[in-house]
C-alpha positions in Angstrom: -11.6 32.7 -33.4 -14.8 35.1 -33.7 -16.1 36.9 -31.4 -17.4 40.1 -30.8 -14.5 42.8 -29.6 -16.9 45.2 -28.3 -19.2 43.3 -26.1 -15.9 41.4 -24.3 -14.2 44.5 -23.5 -17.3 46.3 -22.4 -18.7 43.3 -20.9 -15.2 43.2 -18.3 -16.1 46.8 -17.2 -19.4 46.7 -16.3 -19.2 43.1 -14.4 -16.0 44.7 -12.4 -18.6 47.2 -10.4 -19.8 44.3 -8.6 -16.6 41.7 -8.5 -14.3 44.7 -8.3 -15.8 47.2 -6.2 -14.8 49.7 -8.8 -17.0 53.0 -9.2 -17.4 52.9 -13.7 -20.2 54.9 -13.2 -18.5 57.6 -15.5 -18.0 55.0 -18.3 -21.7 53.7 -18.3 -23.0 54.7 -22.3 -19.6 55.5 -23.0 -17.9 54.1 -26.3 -15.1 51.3 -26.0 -12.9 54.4 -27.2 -13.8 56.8 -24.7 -13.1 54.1 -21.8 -9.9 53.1 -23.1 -8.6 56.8 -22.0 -7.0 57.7 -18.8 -5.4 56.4 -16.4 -9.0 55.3 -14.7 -11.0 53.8 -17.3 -7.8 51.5 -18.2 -7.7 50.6 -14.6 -11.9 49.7 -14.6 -11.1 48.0 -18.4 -8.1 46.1 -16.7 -9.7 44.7 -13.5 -12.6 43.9 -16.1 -10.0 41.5 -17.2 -9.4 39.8 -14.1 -12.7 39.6 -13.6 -13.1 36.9 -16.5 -10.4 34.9 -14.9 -13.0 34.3 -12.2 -15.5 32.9 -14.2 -16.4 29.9 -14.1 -15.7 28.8 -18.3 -12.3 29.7 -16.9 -10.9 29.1 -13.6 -13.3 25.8 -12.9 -12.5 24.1 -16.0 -8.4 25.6 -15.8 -7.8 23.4 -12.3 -10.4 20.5 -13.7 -8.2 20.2 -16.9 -4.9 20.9 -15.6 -5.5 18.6 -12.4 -7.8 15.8 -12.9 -5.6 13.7 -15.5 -2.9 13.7 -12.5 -2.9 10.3 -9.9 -4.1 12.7 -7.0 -7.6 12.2 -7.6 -9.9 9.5 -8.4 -13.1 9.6 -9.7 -16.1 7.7 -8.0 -18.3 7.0 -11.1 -19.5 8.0 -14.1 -21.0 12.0 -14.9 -22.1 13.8 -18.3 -19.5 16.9 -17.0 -16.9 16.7 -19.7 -14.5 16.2 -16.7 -15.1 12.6 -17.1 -13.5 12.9 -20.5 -10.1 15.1 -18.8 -9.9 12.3 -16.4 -10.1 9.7 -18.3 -8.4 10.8 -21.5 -10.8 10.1 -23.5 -10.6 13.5 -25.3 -13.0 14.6 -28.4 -13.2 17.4 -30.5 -16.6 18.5 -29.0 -15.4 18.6 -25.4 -17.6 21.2 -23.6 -14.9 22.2 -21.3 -11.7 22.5 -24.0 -14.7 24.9 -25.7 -15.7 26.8 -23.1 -12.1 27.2 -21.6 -10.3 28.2 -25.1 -13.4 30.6 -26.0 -12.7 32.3 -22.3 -8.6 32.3 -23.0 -8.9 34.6 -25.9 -11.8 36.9 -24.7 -8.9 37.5 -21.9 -6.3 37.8 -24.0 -7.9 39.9 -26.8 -9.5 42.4 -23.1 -6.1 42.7 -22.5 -4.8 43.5 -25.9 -7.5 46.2 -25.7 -5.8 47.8 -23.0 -2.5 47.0 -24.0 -2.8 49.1 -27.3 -4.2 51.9 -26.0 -1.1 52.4 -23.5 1.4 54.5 -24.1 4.6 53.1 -22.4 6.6 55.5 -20.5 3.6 57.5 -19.4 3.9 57.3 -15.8 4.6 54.9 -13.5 0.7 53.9 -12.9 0.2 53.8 -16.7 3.2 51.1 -17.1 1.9 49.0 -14.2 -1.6 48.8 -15.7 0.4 47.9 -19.3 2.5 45.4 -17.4 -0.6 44.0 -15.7 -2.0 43.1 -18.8 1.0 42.0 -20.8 1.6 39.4 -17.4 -2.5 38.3 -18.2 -1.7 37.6 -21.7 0.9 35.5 -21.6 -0.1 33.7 -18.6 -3.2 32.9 -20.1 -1.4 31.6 -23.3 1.0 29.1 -21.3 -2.2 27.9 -19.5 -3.3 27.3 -23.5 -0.3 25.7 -24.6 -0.1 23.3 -22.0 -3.6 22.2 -22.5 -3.6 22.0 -26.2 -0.2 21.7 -27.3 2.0 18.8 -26.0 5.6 19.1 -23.2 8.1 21.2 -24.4 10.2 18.1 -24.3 8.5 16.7 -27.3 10.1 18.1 -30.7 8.7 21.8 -29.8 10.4 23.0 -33.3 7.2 21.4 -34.6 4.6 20.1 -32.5 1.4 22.5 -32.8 1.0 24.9 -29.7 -1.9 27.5 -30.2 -3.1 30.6 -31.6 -0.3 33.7 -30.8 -3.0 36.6 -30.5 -1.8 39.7 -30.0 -4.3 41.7 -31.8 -8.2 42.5 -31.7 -9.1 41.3 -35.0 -12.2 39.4 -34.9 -11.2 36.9 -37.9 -7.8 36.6 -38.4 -8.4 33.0 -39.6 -4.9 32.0 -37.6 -2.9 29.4 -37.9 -1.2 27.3 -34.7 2.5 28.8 -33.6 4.4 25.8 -32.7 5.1 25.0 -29.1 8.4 26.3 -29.1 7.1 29.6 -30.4 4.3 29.9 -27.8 7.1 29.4 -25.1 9.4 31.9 -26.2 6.3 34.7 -26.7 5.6 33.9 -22.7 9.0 33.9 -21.7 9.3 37.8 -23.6 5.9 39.1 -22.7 6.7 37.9 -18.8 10.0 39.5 -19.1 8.4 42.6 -20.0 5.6 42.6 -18.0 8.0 42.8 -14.6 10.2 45.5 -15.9 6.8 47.4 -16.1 5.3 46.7 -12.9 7.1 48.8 -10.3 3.8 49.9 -7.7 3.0 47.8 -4.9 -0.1 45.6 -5.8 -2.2 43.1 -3.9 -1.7 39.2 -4.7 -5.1 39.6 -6.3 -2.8 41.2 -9.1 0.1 40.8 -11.4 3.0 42.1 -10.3 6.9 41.7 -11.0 7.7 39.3 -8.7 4.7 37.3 -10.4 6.1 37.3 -13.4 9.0 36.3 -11.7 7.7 33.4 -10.2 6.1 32.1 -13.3 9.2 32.4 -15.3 10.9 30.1 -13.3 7.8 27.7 -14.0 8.2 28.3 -17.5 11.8 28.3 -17.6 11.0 24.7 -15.9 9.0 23.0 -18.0 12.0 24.0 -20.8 14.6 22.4 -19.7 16.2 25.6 -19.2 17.7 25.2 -15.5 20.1 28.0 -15.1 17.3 30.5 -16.0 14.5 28.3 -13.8 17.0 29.0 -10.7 17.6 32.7 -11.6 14.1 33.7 -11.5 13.2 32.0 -8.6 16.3 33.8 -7.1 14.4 36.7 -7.4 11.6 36.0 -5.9 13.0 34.3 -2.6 15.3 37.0 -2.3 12.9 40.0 -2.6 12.0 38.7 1.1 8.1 40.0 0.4 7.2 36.4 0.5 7.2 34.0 3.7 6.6 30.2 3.6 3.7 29.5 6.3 5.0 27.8 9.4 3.0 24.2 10.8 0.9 26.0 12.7 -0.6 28.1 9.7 -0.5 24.8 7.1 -3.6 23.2 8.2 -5.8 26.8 7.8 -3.8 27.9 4.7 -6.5 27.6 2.1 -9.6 29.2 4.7 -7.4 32.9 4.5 -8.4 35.1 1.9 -5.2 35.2 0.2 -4.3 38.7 0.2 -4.0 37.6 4.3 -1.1 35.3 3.0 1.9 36.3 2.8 3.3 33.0 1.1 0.7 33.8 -1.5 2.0 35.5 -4.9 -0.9 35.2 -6.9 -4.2 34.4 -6.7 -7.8 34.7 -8.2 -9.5 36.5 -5.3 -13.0 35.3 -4.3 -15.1 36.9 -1.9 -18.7 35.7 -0.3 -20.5 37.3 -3.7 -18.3 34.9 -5.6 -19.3 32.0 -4.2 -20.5 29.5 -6.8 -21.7 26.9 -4.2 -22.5 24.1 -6.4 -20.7 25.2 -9.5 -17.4 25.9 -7.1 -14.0 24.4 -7.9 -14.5 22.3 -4.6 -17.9 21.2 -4.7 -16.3 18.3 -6.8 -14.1 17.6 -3.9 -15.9 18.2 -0.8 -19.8 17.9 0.7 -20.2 20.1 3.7 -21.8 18.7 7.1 -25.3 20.9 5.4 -24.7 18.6 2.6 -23.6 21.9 -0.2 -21.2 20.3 -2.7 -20.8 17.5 -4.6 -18.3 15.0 -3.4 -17.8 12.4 -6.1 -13.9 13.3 -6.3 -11.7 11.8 -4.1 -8.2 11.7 -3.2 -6.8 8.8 -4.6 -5.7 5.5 -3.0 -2.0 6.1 -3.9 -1.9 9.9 -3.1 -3.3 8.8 0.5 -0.7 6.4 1.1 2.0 8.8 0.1 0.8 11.6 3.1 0.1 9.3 5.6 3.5 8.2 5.3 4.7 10.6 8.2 1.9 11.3 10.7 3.1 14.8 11.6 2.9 16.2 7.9 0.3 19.2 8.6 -0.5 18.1 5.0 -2.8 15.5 6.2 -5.2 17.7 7.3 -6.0 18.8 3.6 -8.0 15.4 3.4 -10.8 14.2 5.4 -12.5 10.9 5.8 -16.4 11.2 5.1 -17.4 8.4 8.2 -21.0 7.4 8.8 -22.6 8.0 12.1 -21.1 4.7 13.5 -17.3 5.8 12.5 -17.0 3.6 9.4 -16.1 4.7 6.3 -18.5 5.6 3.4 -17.8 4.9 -0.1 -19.2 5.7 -3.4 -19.7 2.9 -5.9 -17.1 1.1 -3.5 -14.6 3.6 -3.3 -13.7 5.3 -0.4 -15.2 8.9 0.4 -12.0 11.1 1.2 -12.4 14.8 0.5 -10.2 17.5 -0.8 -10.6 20.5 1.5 -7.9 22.5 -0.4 -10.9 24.9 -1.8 -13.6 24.8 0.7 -14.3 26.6 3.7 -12.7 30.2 3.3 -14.3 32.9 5.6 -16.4 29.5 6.9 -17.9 28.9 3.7 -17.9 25.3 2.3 -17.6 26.1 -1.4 -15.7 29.2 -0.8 -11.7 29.7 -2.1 -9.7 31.7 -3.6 -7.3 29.4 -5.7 -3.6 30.1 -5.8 -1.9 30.2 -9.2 1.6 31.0 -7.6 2.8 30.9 -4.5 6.6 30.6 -2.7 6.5 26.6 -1.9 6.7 26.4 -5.4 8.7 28.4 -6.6 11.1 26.8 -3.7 10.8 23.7 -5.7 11.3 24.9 -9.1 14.5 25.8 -7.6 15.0 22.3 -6.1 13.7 20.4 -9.5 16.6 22.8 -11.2 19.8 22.1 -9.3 18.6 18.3 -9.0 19.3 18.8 -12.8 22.0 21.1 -12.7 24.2 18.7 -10.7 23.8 20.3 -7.0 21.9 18.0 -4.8 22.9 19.2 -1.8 21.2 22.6 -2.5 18.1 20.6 -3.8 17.8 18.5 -0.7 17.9 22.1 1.8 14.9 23.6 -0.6 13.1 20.3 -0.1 13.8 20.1 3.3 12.4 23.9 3.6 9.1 22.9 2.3 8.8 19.4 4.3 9.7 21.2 7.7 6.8 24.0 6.4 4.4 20.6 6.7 5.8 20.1 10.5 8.6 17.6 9.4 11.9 17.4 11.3 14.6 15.5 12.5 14.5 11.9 10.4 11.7 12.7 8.2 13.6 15.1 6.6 16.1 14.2 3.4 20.1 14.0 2.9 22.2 13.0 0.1 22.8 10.4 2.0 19.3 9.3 3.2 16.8 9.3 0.5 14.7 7.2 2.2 14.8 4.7 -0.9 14.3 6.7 -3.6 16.7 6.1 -6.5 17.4 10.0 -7.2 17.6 13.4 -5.9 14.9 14.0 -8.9 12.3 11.7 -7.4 12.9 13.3 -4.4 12.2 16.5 -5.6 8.9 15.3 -7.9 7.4 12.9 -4.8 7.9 16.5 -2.4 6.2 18.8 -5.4 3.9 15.8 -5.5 3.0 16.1 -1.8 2.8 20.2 -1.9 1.9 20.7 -4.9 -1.4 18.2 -5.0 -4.7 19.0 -6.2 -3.3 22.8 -7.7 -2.9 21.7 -11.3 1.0 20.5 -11.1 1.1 16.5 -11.1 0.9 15.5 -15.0 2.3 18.2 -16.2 5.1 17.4 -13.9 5.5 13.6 -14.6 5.2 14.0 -19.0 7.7 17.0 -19.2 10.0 14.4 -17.6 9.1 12.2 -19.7 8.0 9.5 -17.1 4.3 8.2 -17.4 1.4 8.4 -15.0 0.4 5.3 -13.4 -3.0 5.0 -11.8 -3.2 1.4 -9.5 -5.7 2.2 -7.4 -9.9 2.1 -7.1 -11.6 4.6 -9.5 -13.3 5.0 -12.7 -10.5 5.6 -14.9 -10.7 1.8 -14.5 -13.7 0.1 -13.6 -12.1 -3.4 -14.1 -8.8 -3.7 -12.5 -7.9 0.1 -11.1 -4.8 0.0 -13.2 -4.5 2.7 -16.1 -0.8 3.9 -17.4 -0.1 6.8 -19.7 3.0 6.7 -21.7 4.3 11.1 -22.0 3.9 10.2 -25.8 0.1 9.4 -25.4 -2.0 11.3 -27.9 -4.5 11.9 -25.2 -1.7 13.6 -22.8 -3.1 17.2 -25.2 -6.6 18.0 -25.6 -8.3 18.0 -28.5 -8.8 21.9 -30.3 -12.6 22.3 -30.4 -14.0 21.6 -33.6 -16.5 24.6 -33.7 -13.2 26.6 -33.7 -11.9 24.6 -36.5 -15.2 25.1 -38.5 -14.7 28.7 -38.1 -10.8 28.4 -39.2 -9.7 26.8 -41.4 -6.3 27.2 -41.1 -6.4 25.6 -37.5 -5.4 22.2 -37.8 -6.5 19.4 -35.1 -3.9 17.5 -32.7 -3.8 13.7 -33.3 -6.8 12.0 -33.1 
């Protein structure tokens, strides 16, 4: 990794005047040294931070990598955006988005480190929030790494490659890969850190303990590690701060600025001035009736069938038919037009959202995935019952141990509901390789063009991405992933 320390840290403080609607005015001309001081400069440095999650290198090309390989979505035809390549793995070494998206990642995490080293724990309560804050930044955004460049934790993690532990500000530390195992366990300490620290109430625009929380039990998930999976999502549902939306709010759940949402843990906040329009996470997905946006992504074939199965899941409503003027339905390069609304029209804006990295549904059905494995159906079952009766689901088209309306386990119950909830937020492959089952696309798209059929074994080379090669030229001691 090179980069220049100075400029990122800087760079965070003065961009959060505008995204932040922080006063720096005291820090303009000031040295990196002199802003790193006091309770308010770490504050401005910190929200700095947060403020590169927004970006686009980052958050667009997070829920385009960590979504798109999934059977959610299809693709309606061919496009130089290196999403192409995520969606259908065909990964290489000079990948603009694994570039732009790993450079991004450790300007983040070395901002944060900034901060991080120049608090002193103990201080005050306010001090050990902002520390927690960005101890909770930097090992989110190294699990987001791991899982995009380093295979499931289910795969030999003693030694499979994960990435780069970075915990300092050096500019060239020429470092080599920790193993995937070794990543995990540096998330799992920094988040259990990060929540001891964080004790004043925050926003879901920021970290906070029951965030850390929350992601634990999505760490502790993807692990194999049960017990702890259901322990940390204990503590979230039982702080009672949290509320899953009822029917009535499901269809509207993505238009409300999230920190309007109580079911909403965390989120990367977006106002008007954030709006990307065409460059937006759901300009892929959507095209407004004024025609902003650029519609080429569907929902797939097979994800359609799945929610149309019950015709009161409030789910529905999260995809939309694009008919002509005449009511039939237009395609693309033969393939139906059926938008994604999950991350349009907050505040009325088409291209407007503020995506969700954590919120209580899930962490409902971390819980559920655990005691499906920990030999409790029955309390699996009630948690996904909770989350299909959140969609407006009662009566018979809910689940018993005795009904699972033909699936062969209380697993693939649990996987089809996280499936349905879950869909078009970044879950779906990460969800089918860590259980070592392989995604199957039988449907119309361009993964395809032939017969709509592609399967992924969990042991494809091309379930990782490929580490960029300008990083390697700059390291040598970073070895690739399998070509």
């Amino acid at each position: 990794m090179k980069f220049t320390l100075s400029r990122f840290l800087l760079l965070g403080c003065v961009v959060v005047t505008t995204a932040c609607e922080i006063d720096t005015t005291p820090y303009n001309g000031l040295s990196e040294s002199a802003i790193l001081q006091g309770a308010q400069g770490l504050r401005a440095a910190t929200d700095g931070n947060y403020t590169f999650l927004k970006e686009s290198d980052y958050t667009r090309n997070l829920f385009i990598m960590n979504e798109y390989p999934g059977d959610n979505l299809t693709l309606s035809g061919t496009t130089t955006d290196a999403l192409f390549l995520t969606y259908t793995y065909r990964h290489t070494s000079d990948q603009a988005n694994a570039l732009q998206i790993y450079r991004k990642a450790y300007q983040i995490i070395v901002g944060a480190n900034k901060v991080i080293g120049a608090v002193q724990e103990g201080t005050s309560k306010e001090m050990d929030q902002i520390l927690g804050e960005n101890i909770f930044l930097r090992a989110s955004v190294h699990f987001d790494l791991v899982r995009l460049f380093g295979r499931p934790y289910n795969q030999s993690p003693e030694t499979n490659l994960g990435v780069i532990i970075k915990t300092d500000t050096k500019a060239d530390d020429n470092a080599a890969r920790a193993t995937v195992k070794e990543v995990y366990a540096f998330v799992v300490s920094e988040l259990q850190k990060a929540a001891k620290l964080m004790t004043v109430s925050r926003t879901s625009s920021y970290a906070t303990a029951a965030a850390a929380n929350a992601l634990l039990s999505r760490v502790y998930l993807y692990m194999n590690d049960n017990a702890n999976a259901i322990k940390y999502a204990d503590l979230v549902i039982t702080e009672n701060r949290f509320t899953l939306a009822t029917p009535t709010q499901v269809p509207d759940f993505y238009t409300v600025e999230n920190e309007q949402n109580k079911e909403v843990i965390l989120a990367i906040k977006h106002t008007l001035k954030d709006d990307r329009a065409w460059s937006s996470l759901g300009s892929m997905l959507y095209t407004s009736p004024g025609g902003v946006g650029w519609g080429e992504v569907y929902a797939s074939q097979d994800y359609q069938d799945l929610v149309n199965k019950f015709p009161n899941d409030k789910r529905r409503s999260f995809i939309v038919k694009k008919l002509t003027a005449q009511g039939a339905q237009e395609k693309r390069n033969g393939i139906d037009k059926v938008y994604v609304t999950k991350f349009s029209n907050q505040g009325g804006i088409a291209t407007l959202s503020s995506p969700i990295l954590l919120r209580l549904s899930e962490v409902y059905l971390n819980r559920a995935e655990a005691y499906a494995k920990t030999g409790a159906p029955d309390k699996a079952i009630a948690d996904v019952n909770l989350i299909r009766q959140r969609a407006g689901l009662s009566g018979t088209e809910l689940y018993s141990t005795a009904d699972l309306k033909g699936l062969p386990t209380v697993l693939d119950v649990v996987l089809q509901e996280r499936r349905l909830e879950l869909a078009f937020e970044g879950h779906r492959a990460y969800d089918l390789y860590r259980n070592g089952r392989s995604l199957v696309r039988n449907y119309p798209g361009y993964h395809n063009t032939t017969t709509g059929q592609q399967t992924v074994p969990a042991d494809d080379k091309q379930v990782v991405h490929l580490i960029p090669e300008a990083e390697i030229i700059l390291n040598s001691n970073l070895k690739q992933n399998p070509l």
